[in-house]
N, C-alpha and C positions, 0 to 999 in steps of 0.2 A: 464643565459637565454638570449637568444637574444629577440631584441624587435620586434614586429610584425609590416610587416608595415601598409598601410592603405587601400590598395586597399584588402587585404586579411581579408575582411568580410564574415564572412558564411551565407548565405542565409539557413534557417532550414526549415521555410515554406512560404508560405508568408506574414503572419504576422509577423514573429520570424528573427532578425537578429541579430546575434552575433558579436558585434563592435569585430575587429582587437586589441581592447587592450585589451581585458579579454582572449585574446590567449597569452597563453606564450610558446615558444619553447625551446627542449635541444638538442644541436645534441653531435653525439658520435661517435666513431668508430663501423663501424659495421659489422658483423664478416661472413663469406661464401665467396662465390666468390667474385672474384676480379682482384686477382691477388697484384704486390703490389700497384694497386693503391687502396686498402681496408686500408694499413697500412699507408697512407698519407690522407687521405679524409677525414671528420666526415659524411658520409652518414645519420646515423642512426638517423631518427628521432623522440623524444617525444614532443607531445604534449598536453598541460593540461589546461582542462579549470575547473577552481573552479563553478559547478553548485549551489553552497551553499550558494556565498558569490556574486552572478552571478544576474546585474539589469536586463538581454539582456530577461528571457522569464515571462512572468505576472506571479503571485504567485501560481494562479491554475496549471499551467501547470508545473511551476516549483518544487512544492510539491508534483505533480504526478510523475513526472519525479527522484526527491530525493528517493522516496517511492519506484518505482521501481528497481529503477541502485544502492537500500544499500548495494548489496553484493561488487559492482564492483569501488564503490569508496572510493579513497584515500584521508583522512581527509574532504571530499563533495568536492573533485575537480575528472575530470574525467583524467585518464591518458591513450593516445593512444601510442603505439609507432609503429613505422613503418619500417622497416629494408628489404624490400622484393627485392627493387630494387636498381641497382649500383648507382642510382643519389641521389642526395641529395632532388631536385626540386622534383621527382616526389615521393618521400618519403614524403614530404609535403602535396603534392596533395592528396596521398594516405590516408592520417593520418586526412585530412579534410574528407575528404570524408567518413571515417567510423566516424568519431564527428560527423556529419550531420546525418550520416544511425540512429547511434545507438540514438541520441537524435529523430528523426523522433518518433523512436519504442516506446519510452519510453513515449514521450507529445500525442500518440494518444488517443484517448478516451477509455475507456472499453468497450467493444463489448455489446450488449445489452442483458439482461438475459435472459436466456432459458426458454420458456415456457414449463411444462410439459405436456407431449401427453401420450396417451394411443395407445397400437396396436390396429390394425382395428380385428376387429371379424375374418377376410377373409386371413389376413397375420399371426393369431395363427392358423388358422385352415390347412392353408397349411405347414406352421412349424410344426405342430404335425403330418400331412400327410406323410411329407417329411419324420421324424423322426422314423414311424413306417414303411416307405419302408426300410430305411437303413438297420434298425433290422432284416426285414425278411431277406435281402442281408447277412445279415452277421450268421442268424439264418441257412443258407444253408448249410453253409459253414463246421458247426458243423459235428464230428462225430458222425453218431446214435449207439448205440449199436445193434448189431443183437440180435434178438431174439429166443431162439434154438427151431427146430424144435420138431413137435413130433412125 
């Protein structure tokens, strides 16, 4: 793992800053276009930040954020990897960028609970209107049997 340097702090929100040392990097070869410069390069970038073991967000947010991302982490570190583009740099870029999205989603607050409502009198009444025009539309359509003369 290479070391991070130090100007590459993530900003998460603005209270929330993720020092540059609890980013650890892997680069690799990475595999699609290229050409041969794929088979000389390490483009591919991983990057992991342990949320688990992580002093960067206050406990609330960070046991919200554990609570949420359980399916998606690896021993409580988060792992992105980025491989989309030929460069190495912006495979970095990229790979911050979705750590930042995906921590955003996780530390936000739970949306506020739904209050239960009832329908209004006026919007059952034209639901059950609506629902006995259909029927007769569709009552048309039926074939009657004739009835035999006499």
């Amino acid at each position: 793992m290479a070391p991070a340097r130090p100007s590459d702090d993530l900003q998460v929100t603005p209270a929330v800053l993720i020092p540059a040392a609890a980013l650890a990097w892997r680069f690799s070869r990475s595999s699609g276009p290229g050409g041969q410069n794929v088979n000389t390069t390490d483009s591919r970038v991983e990057l992991v930040f342990d949320l688990a073991a992580s002093q960067a967000l206050p406990p609330l947010l960070q046991a919200r954020a554990l609570r949420r991302l359980e399916g998606t982490l690896v021993d409580g570190a988060i792992v992105i990897a980025a491989s989309e583009h030929r460069s190495q740099w912006q495979n970095r870029v990229a790979a911050q960028r979705r750590l930042v999205a995906l921590l955003q989603e996780a530390i936000k607050p739970p949306p506020p609970p739904r209050r239960p409502t009832k329908p209004t009198r006026g919007s059952q009444e034209r639901r059950l209107a609506a629902k006995k025009q259909r029927g007769a539309i569709k009552g048309q359509r039926q074939a009657r049997p004739q009835l035999p003369e006499d």
